[in-house]
MIDRENFI-714393 format. One record per residue (C-alpha): residue in three letters; x, y, z. Coordinates in steps of 0.05 Angstrom, whole numbers, padded with zeros to 5 digits, always signed. Layout:
<pts>
ALAXYZ...
</pts>
This chain:
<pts>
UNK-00358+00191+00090UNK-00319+00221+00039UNK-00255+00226+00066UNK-00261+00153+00082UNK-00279+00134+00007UNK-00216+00185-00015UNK-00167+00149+00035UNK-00199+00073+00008UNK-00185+00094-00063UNK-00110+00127-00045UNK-00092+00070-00008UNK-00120+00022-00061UNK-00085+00065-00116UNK-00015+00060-00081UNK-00016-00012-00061UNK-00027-00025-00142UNK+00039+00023-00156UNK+00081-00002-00106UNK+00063-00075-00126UNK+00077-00056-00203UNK+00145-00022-00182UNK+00169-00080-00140UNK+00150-00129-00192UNK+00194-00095-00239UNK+00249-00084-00188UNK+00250-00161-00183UNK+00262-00179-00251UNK+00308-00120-00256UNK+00350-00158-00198UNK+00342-00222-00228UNK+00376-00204-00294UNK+00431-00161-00257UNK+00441-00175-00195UNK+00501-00142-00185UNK+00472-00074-00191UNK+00423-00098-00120UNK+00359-00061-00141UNK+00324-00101-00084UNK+00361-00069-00038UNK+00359+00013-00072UNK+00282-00004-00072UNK+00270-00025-00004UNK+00227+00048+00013UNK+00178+00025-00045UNK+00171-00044+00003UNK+00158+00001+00062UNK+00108+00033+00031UNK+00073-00020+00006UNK+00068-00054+00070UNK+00048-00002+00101UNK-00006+00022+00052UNK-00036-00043+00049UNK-00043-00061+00125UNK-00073+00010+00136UNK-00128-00001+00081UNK-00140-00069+00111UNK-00160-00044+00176UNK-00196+00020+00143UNK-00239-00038+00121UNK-00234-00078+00180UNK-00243-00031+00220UNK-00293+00022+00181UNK-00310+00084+00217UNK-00376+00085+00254UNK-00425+00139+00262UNK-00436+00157+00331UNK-00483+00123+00374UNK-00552+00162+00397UNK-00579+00144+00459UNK-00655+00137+00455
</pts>
């Protein structure tokens, strides 16, 4: 159950960063957007895709303990 409460809060943690970093990315690109920071940025994107549809099926999806047959 730990590991499971570690992975929620890493997950959680990096979906917050990533979101902070493209929202300054964005208005980085919007006042220059000859220097393309949208584009240098797209692993923090990635990331944040990916971090957020993996903690939504860790809680989708939430491990289960294992059935006992009576």
């Amino acid at each position: 159950m730990k590991l499971n409460r570690k992975l929620r809060f890493l997950l959680g943690n990096l979906c917050v960063i990533c979101s902070i970093a493209m929202a300054a990315v964005q208005v980085l690109d919007w006042y220059n957007p000859y220097m393309d920071f949208m584009g240098h940025s797209k692993f923090v994107l990635d990331l944040l895709c990916l971090s957020s549809v993996l903690l939504s099926l860790e809680c989708i999806y939430p491990k289960r303990k294992s059935l006992k047959k009576v």
